[in-house]
N, C-alpha and C positions, 0 to 999 in steps of 0.2 A: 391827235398827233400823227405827222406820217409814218408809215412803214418803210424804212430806210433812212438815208441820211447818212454821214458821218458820226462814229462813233464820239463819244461823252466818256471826262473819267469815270470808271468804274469801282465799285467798291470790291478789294482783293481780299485774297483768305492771308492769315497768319502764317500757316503752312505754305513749303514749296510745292511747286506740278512738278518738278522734274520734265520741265520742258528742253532742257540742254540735250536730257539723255534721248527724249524722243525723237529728236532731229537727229541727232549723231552722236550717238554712247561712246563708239571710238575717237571720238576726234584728236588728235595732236595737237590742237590749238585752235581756239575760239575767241570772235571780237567782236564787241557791240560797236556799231555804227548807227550815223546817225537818221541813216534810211537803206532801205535796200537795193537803190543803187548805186548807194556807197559802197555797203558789203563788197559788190559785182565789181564795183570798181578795186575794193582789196587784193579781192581774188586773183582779177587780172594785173594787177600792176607784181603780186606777189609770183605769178606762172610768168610773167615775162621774162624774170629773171636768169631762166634758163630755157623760154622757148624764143629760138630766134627765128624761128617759121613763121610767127605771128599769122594764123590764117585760120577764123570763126566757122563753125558749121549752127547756125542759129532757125530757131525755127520763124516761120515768115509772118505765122498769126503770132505776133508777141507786141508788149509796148513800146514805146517810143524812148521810153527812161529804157530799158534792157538794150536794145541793138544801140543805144546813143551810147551808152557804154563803151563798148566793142569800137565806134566810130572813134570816141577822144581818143580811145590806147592804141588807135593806127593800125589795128586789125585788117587784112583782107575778110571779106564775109563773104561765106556764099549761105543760100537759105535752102530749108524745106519745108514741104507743102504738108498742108491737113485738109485730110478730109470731112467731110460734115460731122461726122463722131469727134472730131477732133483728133483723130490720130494721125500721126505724126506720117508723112512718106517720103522715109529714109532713104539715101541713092548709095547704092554700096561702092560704086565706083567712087566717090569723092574720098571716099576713106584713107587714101592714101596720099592726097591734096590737102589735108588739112593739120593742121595738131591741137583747134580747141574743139570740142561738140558740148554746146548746153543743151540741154532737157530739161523738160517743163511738164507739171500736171495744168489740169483747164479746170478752174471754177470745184475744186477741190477734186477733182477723179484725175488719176496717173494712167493715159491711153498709149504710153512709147512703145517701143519694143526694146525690151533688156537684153536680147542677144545681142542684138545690131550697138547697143550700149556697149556691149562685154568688149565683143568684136576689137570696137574700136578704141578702148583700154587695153587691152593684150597688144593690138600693131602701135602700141605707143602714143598714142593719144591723148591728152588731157580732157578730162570730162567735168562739168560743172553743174550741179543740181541746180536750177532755183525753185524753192519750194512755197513760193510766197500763195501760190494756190491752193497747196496744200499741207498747208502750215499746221493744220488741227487733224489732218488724216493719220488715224492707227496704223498705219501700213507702213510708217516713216520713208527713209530717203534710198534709193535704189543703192545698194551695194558699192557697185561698180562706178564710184564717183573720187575723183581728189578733193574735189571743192562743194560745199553746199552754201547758198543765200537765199536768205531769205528778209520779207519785210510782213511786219505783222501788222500794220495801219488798217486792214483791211478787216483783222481779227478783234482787235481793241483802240482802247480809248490810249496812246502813247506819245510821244513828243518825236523820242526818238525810235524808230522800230525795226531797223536795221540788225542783222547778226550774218557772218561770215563762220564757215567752217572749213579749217582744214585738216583732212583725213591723219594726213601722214605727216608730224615733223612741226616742228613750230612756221610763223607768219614771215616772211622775209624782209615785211615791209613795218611799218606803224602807222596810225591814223594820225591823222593831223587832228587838231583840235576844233570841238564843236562850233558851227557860227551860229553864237550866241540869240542875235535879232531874230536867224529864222526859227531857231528853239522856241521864242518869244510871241510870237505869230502862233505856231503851233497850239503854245499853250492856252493863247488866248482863242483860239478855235474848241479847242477841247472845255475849256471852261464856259464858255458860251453856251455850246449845246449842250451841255450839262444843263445846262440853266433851263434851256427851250425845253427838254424833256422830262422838267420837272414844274415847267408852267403852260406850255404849247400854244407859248408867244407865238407868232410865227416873224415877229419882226427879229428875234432873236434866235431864228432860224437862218435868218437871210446872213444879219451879220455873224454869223458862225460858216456861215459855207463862203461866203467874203472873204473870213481871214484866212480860213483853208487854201483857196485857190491864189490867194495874196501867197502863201510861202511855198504853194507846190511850186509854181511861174520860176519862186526864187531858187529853187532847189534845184531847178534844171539848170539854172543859169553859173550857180554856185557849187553841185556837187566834185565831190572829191572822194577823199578816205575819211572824212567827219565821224571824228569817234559821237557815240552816243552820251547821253547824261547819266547819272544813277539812277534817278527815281524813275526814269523810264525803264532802266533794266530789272530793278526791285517789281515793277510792276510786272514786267512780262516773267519772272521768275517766282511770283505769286499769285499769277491770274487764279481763276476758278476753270481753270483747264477742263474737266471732265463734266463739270455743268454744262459750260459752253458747246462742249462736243454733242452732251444730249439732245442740248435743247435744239440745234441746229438738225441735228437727223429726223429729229421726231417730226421739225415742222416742214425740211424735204419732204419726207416720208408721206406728211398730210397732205402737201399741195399735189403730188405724184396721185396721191387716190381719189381728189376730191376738185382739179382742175376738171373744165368740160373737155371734149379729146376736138381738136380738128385738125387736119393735116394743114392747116396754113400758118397754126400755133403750134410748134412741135417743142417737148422737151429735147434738151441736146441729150440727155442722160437721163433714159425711163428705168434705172434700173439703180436701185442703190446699196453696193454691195457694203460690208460689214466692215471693210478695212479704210474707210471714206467717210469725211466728213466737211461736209459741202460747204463752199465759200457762198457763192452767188445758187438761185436757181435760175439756170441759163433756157432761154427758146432760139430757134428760129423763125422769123415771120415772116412770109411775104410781102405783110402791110404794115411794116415794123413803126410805119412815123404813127399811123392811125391808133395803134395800141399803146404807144408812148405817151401820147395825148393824154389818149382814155383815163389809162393808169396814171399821170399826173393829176390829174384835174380831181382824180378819187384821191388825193393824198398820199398814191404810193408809188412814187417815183423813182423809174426803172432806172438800168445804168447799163452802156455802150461799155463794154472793152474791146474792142478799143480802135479808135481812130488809124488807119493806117500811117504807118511811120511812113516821113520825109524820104529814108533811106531804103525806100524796098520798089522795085519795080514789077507792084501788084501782078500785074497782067499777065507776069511771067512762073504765076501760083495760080492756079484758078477754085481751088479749094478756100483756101484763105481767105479769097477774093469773095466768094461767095460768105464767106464766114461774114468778115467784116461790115458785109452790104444787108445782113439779116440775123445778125446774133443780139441777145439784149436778154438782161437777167432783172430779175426783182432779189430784194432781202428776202431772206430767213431765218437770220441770225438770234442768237440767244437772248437779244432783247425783247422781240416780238413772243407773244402767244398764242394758241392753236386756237382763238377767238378773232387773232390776226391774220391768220392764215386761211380761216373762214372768211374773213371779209375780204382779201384778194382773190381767193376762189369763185365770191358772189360779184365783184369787177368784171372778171375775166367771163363770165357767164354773160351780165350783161353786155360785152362785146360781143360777143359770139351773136347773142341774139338781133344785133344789129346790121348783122353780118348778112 
């Protein structure tokens, strides 16, 4: 079977994780949507209500569902730049040109700066977490936020994986009602690779990653405030939370020790602090197509985040820019075993040595 893929339902615990309270224990109001950039779209249509400046401070390595957001609700955007850490470079001058700033962690590590955060919540600023990166990280959601979204598709097997939070005060708005058929896609995506990972069909690989990208296509086309269904909220309100978190750091943790080192394969993040639990394991590569290859052809097929959005005038980020043109992650996740993470170590060895 490969290593990676799209997530398969998963079998949950009886008990709750208390995942509500890990995102936001204060929150004023919380709402399942039916992805998370529906949430994003809550949030904004809920802050429009009383911001009539309409104008985004968004970061520039983001995806194409986030800033497309920001475009439907008629935002002015301006961006900023990351550097190869991924940290975020804040312009302090814009600060008083704008009244939304979202913040992002990358592949599960939170690199922003929380002064420059604070800053711009005190001169009145609305601030919006998405934490769809960091969705499984102990550290939870910075402080100094009105809004948090997040989308957990990345974390589990879900239909719907959307959740919106607001700090202070109930939602202003309501979701519209879930679209049914793409629920339906969904489902039948997640029930499929259920199937493949329980036989390692590979034709039943193909058609599971078919109807996935059959309802993402749809969901750019259709999002809105699409509330979420139950059994997707039952699920993410049941997962096995704290398995999940282990099993994930343990197999960062192994690839981080037992990777070969070359500076043309770099980890983004050689250091994995205790308050972090990793979505992707991210690199940089100068030879990014040749190692994607590789790693396909071994059954473990890497993944791009992410193609540059339509809406961003790369060239005017050169961080980013670089990002985009040599970032690429493999799994880690709590499916795979540290017998898996051996065997992408021995991949990544064999390139090296081709090298």
């Amino acid at each position: 079977m490969e290593i990676g893929g799209f997530f398969p339902y998963e079998k949950n615990s009886s008990e709750t994780n208390g995942y509500i309270d890990l995102v936001c224990p204060d929150a004023g109001d919380v709402s399942h949507l039916m992805s998370g950039r529906c949430a994003i779209y809550l949030c904004l249509q809920d802050s429009m209500l009383t911001d009539t400046k309409r104008t985004a401070y968004l970061p520039a390595y983001t995806c194409e569902t986030v800033s497309g957001c920001f475009v439907k609700a008629g935002y002015k955007i301006y961006y900023y730049d990351v550097d190869q850490s991924l940290i975020p470079q804040f312009d302090d001058s814009l600060i008083d040109k704008i009244s939304f700033l979202l913040i992002c962690g990358y592949y599960g590590f939170s690199t922003f700066d929380t002064d420059f955060v604070r800053t711009c919540r005190d001169r009145g600023v609305t601030v919006m977490q998405d934490t769809t990166h960091t969705a499984f990280s102990p550290s939870g959601p910075c402080p100094d936020t009105d809004y948090i979204a997040v989308s957990l598709r990345k974390w589990m097997g879900v239909t719907s994986g959307g959740l919106a939070f607001k700090r202070t005060g109930r939602f202003g708005v309501s979701p519209v009602p879930a679209d049914k058929e793409h629920l339906k896609i969904r489902d039948k995506a997640l029930r499929t690779r259920e199937e493949y990972e329980k036989t390692g069909d590979e034709a039943l690989n193909k058609k599971s990653a078919d109807a996935f990208w059959e309802a993402e296509w749809m969901l750019r086309e259709i999002f809105d405030m699409q509330e979420g269904d139950c059994e997707s909220l039952q699920t993410i309100l049941h997962y096995p939370l704290a398995d999940a978190v282990k099993k994930r750091r343990d197999n960062y943790a192994y690839l981080l020790e037992h990777l070969p080192e070359n500076p043309s394969v770099r980890p983004v993040f050689p250091y994995l602090s205790q308050d972090t639990c990793p979505m992707f394991f991210p690199f940089l590569c100068e030879d990014r197509e040749a190692l994607m290859k590789h790693l396909a052809a071994a059954g473990i097929p890497p993944k791009v985040y992410w193609p540059v959005p339509p809406f961003i005038d790369i060239e005017k980020y050169p961080g980013a820019h670089y990002v985009y043109d040599h970032i690429m992650s493999i799994s880690c996740d709590q499916r795979f075993t540290r017998d898996d993470m051996q065997r992408v170590a021995d991949v990544f060895r064999e390139f090296m040595k081709g090298r």
